[in-house]
ZATILUM-980788 format. One line per field, with one value per residue (C-alpha): residue number from 0; x, y, z; chain. Coordinates in steps of 0.5 Angstrom, whole numbers, plus 2048, in hexadecimal, padded with zeros to 3 digits. Each point is the difference from the previous one (the first is absolute). Layout:
// residues N
vexvo = c(NUM  ...)
xx = c(X  ...)
yy = c(Y  ...)
zz = c(Z  ...)
torza = c(A  ...)
This chain:
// residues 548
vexvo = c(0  1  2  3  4  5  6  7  8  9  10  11  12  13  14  15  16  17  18  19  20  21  22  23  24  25  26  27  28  29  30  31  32  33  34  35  36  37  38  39  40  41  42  43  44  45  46  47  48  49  50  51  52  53  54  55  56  57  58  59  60  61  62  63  64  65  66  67  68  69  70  71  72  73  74  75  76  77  78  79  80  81  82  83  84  85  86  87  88  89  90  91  92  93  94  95  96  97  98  99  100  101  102  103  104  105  106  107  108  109  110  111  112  113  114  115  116  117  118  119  120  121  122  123  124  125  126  127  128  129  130  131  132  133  134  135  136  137  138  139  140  141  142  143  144  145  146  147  148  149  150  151  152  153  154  155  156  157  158  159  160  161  162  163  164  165  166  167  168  169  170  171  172  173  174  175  176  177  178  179  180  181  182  183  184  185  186  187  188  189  190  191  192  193  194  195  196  197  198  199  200  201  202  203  204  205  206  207  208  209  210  211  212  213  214  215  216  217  218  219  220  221  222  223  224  225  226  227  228  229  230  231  232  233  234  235  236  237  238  239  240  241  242  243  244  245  246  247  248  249  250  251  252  253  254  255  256  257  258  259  260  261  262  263  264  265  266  267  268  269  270  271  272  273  274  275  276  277  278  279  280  281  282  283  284  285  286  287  288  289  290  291  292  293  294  295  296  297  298  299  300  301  302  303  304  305  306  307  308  309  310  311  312  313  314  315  316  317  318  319  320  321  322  323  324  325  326  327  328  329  330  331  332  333  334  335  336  337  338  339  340  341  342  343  344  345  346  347  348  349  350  351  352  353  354  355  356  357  358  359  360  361  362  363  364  365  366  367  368  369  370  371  372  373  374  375  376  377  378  379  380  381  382  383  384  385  386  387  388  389  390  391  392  393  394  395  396  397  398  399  400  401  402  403  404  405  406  407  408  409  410  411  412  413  414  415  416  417  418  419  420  421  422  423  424  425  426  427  428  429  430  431  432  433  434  435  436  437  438  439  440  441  442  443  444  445  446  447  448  449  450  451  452  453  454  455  456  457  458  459  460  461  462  463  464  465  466  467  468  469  470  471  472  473  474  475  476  477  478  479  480  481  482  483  484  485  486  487  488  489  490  491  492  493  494  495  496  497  498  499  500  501  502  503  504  505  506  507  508  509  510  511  512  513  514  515  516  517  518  519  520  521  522  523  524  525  526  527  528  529  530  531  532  533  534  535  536  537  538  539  540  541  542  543  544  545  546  547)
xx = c(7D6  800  801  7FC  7FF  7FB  7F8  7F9  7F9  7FC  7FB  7FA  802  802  807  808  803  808  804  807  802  7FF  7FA  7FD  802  7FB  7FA  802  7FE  7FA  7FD  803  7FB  7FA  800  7FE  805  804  7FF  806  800  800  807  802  802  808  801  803  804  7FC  801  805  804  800  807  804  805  808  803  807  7FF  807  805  801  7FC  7FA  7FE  7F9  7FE  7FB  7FF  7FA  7FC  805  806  803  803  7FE  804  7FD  803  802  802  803  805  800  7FC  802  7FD  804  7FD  800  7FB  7FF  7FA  7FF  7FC  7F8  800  804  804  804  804  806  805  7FC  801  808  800  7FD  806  805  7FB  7FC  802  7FD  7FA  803  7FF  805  802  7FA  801  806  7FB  7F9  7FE  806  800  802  804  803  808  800  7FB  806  804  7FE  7FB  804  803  7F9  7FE  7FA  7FE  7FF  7FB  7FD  7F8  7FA  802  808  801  804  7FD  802  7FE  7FD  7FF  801  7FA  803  7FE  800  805  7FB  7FC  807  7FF  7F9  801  805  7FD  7F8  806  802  7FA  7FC  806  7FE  7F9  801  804  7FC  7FA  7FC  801  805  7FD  804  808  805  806  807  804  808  802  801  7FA  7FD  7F8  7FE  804  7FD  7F9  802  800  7FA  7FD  801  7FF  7F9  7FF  801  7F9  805  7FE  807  800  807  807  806  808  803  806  7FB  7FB  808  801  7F8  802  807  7FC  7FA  804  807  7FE  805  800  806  801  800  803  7FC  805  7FA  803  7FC  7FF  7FF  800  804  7FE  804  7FB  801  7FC  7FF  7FC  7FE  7FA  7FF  7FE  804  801  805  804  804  7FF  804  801  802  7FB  806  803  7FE  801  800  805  805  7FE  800  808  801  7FF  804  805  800  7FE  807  804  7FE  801  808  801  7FE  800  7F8  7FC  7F9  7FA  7FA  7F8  7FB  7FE  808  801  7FB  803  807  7FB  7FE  806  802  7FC  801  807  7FF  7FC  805  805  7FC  803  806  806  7FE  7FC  800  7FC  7FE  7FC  7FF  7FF  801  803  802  807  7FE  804  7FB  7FD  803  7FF  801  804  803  802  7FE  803  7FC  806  7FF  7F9  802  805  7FC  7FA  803  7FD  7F9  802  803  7F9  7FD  804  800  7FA  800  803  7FC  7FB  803  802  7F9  7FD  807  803  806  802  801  7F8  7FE  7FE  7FF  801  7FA  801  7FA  800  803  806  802  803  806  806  803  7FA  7FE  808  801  7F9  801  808  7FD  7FA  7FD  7FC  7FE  7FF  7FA  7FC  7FF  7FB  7FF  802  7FB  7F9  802  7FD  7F9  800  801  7FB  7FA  803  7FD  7FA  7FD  803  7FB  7FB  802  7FD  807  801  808  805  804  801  802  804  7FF  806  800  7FD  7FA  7FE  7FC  801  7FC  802  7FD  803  808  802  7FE  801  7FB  801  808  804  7FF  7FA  7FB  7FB  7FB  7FF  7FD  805  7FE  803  7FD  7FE  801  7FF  7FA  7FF  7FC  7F8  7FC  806  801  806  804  805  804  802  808  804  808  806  801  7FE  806  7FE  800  7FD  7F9  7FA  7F9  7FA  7FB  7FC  7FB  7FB  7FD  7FA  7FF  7F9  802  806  7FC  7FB  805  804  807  806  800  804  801  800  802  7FF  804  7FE  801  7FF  806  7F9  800  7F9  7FF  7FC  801  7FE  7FD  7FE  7F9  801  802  801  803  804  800  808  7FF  805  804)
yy = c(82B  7F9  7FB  7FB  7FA  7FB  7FF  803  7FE  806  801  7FF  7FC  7FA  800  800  803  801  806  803  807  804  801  806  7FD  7F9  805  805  7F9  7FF  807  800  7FA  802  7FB  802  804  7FC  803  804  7FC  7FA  7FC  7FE  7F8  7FE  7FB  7FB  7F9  7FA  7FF  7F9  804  807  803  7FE  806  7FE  805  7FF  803  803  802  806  801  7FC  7FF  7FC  7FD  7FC  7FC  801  7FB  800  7FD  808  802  808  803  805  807  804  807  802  7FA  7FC  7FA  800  803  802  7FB  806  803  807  800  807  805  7FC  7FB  803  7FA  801  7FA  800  805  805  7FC  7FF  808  800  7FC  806  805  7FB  7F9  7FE  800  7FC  7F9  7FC  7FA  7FD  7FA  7FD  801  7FE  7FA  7FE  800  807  7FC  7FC  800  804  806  800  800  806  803  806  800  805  807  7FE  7FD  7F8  7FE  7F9  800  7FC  7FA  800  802  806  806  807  806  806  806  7F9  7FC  7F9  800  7F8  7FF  7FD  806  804  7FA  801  807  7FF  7FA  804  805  7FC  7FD  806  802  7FA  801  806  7FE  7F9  803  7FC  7FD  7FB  7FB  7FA  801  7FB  803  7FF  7FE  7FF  7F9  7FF  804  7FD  7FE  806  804  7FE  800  807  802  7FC  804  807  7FE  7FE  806  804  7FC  7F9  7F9  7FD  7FB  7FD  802  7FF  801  805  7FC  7FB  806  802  7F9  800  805  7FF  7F8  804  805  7FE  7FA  7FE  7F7  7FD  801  807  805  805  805  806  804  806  806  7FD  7F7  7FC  7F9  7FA  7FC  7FA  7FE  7FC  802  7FC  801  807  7FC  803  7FB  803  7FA  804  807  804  807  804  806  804  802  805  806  804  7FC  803  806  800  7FC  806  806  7FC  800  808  802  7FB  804  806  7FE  7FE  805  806  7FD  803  7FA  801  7FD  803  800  7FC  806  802  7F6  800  806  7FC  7FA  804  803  7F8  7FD  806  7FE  7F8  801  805  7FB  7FB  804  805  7FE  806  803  807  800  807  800  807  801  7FA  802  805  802  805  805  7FF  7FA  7FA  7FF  7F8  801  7F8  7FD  7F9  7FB  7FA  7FC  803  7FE  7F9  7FF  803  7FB  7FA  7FD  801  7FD  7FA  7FF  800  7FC  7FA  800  7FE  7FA  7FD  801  7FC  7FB  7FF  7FE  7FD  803  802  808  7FC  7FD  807  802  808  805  806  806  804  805  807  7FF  7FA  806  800  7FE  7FD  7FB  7FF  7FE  7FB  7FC  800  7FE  7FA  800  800  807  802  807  7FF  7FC  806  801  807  801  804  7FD  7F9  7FE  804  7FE  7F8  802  802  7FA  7FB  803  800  7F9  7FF  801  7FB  7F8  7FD  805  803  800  7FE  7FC  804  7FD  801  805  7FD  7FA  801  7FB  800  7FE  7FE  7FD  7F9  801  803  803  7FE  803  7FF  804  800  805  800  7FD  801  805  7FE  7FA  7FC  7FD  7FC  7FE  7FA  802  7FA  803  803  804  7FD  800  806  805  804  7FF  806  800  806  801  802  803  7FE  800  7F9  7FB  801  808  804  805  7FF  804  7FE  800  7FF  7FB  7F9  7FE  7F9  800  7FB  7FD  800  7FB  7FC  7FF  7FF  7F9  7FD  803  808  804  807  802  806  804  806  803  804  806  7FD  800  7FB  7FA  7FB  7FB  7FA  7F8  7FB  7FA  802  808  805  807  807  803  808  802  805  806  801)
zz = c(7DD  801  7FA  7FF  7FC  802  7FD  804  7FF  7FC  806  7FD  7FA  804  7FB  802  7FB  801  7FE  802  802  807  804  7FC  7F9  801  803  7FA  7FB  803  800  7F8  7FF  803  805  808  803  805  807  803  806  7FC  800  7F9  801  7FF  7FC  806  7FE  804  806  7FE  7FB  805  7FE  807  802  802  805  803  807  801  805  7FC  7FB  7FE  7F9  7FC  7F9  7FE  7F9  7FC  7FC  7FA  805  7FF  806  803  805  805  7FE  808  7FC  7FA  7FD  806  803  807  807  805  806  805  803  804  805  801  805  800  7FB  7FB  7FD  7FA  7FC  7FC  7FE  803  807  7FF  7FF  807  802  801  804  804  800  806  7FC  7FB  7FF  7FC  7FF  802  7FD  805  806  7FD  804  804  809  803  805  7FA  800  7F9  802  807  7FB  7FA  804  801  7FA  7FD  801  802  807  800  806  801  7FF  804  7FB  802  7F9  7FE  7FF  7FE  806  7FC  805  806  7FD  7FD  7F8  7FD  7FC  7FC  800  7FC  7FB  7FF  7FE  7FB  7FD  800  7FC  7FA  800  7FE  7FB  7FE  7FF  7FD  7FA  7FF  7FF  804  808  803  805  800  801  800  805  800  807  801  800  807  804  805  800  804  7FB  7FA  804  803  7F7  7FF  805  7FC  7FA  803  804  7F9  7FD  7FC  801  800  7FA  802  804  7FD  802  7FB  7FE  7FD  7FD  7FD  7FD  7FD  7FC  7FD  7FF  7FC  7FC  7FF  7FD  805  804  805  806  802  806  803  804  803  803  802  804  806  800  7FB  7FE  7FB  7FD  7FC  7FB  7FA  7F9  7FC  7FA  803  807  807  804  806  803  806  803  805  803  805  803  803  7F8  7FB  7FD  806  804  7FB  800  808  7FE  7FC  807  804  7FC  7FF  808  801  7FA  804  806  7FE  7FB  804  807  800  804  7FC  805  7FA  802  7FC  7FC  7FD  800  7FB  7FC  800  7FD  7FB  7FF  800  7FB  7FB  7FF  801  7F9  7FD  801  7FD  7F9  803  804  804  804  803  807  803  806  803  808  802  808  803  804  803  7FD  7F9  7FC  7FE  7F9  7FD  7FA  7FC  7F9  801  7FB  7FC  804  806  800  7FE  805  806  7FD  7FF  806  7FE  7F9  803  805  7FA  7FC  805  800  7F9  802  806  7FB  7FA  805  803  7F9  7FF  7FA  7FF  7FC  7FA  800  800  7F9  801  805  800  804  804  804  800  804  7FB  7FA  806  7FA  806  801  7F9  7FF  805  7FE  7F8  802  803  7FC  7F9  7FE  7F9  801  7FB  804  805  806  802  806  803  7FB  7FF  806  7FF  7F9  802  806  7F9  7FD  805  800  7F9  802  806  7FA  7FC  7FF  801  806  803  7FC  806  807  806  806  808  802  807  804  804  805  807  807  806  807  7FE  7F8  802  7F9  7F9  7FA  7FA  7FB  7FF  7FC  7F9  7FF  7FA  800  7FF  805  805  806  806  807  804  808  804  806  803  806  806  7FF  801  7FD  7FA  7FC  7FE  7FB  7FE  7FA  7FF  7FA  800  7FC  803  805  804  800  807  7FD  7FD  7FD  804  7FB  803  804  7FF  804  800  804  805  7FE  7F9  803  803  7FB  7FB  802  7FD  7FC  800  7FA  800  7F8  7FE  7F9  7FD  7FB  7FA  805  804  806  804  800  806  803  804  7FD  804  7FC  801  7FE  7FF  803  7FE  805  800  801  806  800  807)
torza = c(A  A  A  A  A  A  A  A  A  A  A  A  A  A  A  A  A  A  A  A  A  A  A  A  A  A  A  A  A  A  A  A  A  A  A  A  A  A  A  A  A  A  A  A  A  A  A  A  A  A  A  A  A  A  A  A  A  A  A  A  A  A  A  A  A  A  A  A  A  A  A  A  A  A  A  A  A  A  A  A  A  A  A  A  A  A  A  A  A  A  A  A  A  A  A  A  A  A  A  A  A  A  A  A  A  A  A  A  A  A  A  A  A  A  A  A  A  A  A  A  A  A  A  A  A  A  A  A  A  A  A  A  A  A  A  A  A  A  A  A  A  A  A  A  A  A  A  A  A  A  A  A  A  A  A  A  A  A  A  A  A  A  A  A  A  A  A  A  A  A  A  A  A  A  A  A  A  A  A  A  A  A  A  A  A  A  A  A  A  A  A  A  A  A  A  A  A  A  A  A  A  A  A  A  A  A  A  A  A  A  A  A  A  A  A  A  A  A  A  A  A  A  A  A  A  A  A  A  A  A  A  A  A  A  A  A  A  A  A  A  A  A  A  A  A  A  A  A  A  A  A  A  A  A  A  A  A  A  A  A  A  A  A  A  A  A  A  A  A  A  A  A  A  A  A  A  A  A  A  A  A  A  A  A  A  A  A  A  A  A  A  A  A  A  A  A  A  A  A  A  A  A  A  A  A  A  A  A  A  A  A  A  A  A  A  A  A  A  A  A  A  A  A  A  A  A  A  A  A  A  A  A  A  A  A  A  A  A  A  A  A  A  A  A  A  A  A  A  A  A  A  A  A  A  A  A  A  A  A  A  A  A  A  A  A  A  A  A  A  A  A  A  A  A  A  A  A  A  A  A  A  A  A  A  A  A  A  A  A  A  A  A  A  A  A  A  A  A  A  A  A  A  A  A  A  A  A  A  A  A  A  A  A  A  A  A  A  A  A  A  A  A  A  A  A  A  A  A  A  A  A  A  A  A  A  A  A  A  A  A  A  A  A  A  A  A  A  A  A  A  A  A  A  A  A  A  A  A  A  A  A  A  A  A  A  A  A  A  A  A  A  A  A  A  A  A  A  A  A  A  A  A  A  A  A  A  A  A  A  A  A  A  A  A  A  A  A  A  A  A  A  A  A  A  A  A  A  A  A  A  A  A  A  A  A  A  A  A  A  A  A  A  A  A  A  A  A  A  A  A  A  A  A  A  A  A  A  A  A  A  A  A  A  A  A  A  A  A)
């Protein structure tokens, strides 16, 4: 039965009366008063905030697992339960025979038996170009097959059809949210979603998109780092400058920030898409197909149903080691020799895995660096380091951080529901008179080129978000022709490799009835969505941006 809480006109009456309990229980009151009995048809009205003061549902769509929170009227924070004492879903998803889709742990157990069907990861892939140097790069890494879609984005080929990577989003947000809904109470429509510090726009658009699918308006995109820092701002009772290390599954990110009366103001991010969890976990099967390979003399060239096998294997003892100094892998059947199976068998110790994942950490760390030395501060400006992300319980990174950084293990953020929690705190905020406790920055240039335009960049690199930047066309193309302009993503000016957006046209007769001075002005807002028009002294005109 369900449980409701909420007021209902007495048909007839023309009186609202409110009462709690489930739907048999209220219709049992009105029979007991001897009032007209409610319609079994009828359906009882949910007592639903308006529409300013909606509860707005925080999710962290992660590369591994995805959680969500939401902040009720009262400012307490609720997570979103997935099962029994847990709050994350695993973000795989299985597409069966038919239509058959399953989400979460029961879609990772498919990873074994039919992984070939089994999408995860879909975060590393959502809204990136399949000719793209990373998807040539980690394409073949995955049981499933990686084609390239209508769009040129990548997809994943199910029975040799292409799924969008958007599409796998969508199922694993339309999962949490009805887990979300069922344990509210009521129905969420309005979202604020979390996205690594250095997606791209057509990654954030690419989320945007699923959650929209699933039936969200999207209030507000925030970068997971500066999600982190609102709440260690809102519930540590915390100010300075504070670094934020993110380092999750699938992407790392380093985001400064300055926290100041419970407002977050990010002062420089950085990250790098190629580093997560599970490259250490992919560190960690080198490591043991090298050792097998020298101690036995056994060159192992395993498939990619016994490779994902030996990830699990891998990152079962990475977590072990976050506590023991060693673990004990045994994976059975992993070749054959021609005279029997070869089974895998390794005691891995917490010094081994920091010593074959001393790259990675020295990736990350320099990282920290270059983000420190773009908002030019020292480690000595830094007044807290706070960790996000599961790979972060590693001792090896938490040493070489808190060594050159403070810590107080009592301003603690959980690492896997901090960003959800800080996600639910922005959006009671999005509901307040005085607004965002926050200010989020760009994390990589975007700028347009034109043949009579060359290259200009027009919203730079950590530029507040929300705003408004413009750029001066002082070249027009030769009467009776469009002006089209193609808008770009890039991490520099000076950067071969350049994300395409989308395109603008201004019409030729808006042109000429439109003379002097033009100016492209662009607006990026709280969603991280992209608003244009062009700007003549006579008018204006909003300018669609176009995919390509």
């Amino acid at each position: 039965m369900t449980r409701v809480t909420g007021s209902f006109a007495t048909l007839g009456l023309g009186l609202v009366h409110t009462f709690q309990g489930t739907d048999t229980a209220v219709r049992r009151i009105c029979n007991g008063r001897g009032w007209p009995p409610l319609d079994p048809k009828a359906r009882l009205c949910h007592n639903r905030p308006v529409a300013n003061e909606r509860p707005v549902l925080g999710i962290d769509f992660g590369t591994t697992n995805t959680a969500a929170a939401w902040c009720d009227a009262q400012g307490k924070i609720h997570l979103v339960p997935v099962g029994e004492k847990s709050y994350t879903l695993p973000s795989v998803v299985w597409f069966g025979p038919g239509e058959k889709v399953l989400v979460g742990a029961l879609a990772r157990e498919q990873l074994l038996d039919d992984p070939h069907r089994t999408v995860v990861a879909p975060k590393r892939f959502i809204g990136r170009r399949f000719k793209s140097e990373f998807v040539t790069r980690n394409k073949d890494r995955y049981p499933y097959e990686i084609i390239e879609d209508e769009q040129g984005l990548c997809a994943a080929a199910i029975e040799g059809s292409p799924v969008s990577f958007t599409d796998v989003a969508f199922h694993v947000i339309r999962r949490i949210l009805e887990l979300a809904n069922a344990t509210a109470g009521f129905e969420f429509e309005d979202a604020v979603l979390t996205v690594p510090a250095h997606f791209s726009y057509g990654q954030r658009r690419g989320v945007r998109t699923a959650a929209e699918m699933a039936g969200l308006e999207v209030r507000a995109m925030v970068n997971e780092p500066t999600a982190a820092a609102l709440y260690y701002a809102k519930h540590k009772d915390a100010g300075g400058r504070v670094l934020v290390f993110d380092l999750g599954g699938g992407t790392f990110d380093a985001t400064l920030l300055d926290v100041s009366r419970r407002v977050a103001t990010v002062l420089s991010t950085g990250g790098d898409p190629y580093l997560g969890g599970r490259d250490f976990d992919s560190t960690i099967v080198t490591h043991l197909l090298n050792v097998v390979t020298f101690e036995q003399g056994r060159k192992l060239d395993p498939s990619k149903v016994v490779m994902q096998r030996l990830l699990f294997a891998a990152e079962a003892a990475k977590i072990r080691l976050t506590k023991e100094e060693v673990a004990h892998i045994k994976v059975p059947l992993v070749a054959s020799d021609g005279t029997g199976f070869v089974d895998l068998e390794y005691d891995l110790t917490r010094a081994e895995l920091e010593e074959i994942s001393e790259g990675l950490i020295a990736r990350a760390v320099g990282i920290v660096g270059d983000v420190l030395a773009a908002a030019g501060c020292s480690d000595l400006d830094v007044g807290e380091v706070i960790f996000v992300g599961g790979q972060t319980r590693m001792p090896a990174i938490r040493d070489r951080l808190t060594r050159r950084f403070k810590h107080d293990p009592k301003k603690h953020v959980h690492p896997e529901l901090g960003v959800a929690i800080g996600a639910a705190i922005l959006g009671r905020t999005l509901n307040l008179p005085r607004g965002p406790a926050l200010v989020d920055v760009v994390p990589m240039p975007i700028g347009v080129m034109a043949p009579t335009l060359g290259t200009k960049e027009v919203i730079g690199r950590n530029a507040v978000v929300p705003s408004t930047h413009t750029v001066t066309i002082e070249t027009r193309p030769p009467d009776g022709q469009p002006m089209n302009l193609a808008v770009y993503e890039a991490a520099d000016a000076a950067a071969v490799e350049r994300e395409l957006l989308g395109m603008l046209t201004v019409p030729a007769d808006w042109m000429a009835a439109h003379a002097g001075d033009l100016t492209l002005e662009m607006r990026i807002g709280f969603d991280f969505d992209l608003t244009c028009a062009i700007v003549s002294p006579h008018g204006s005109k909003q300018l669609p941006l176009q995919p390509v």
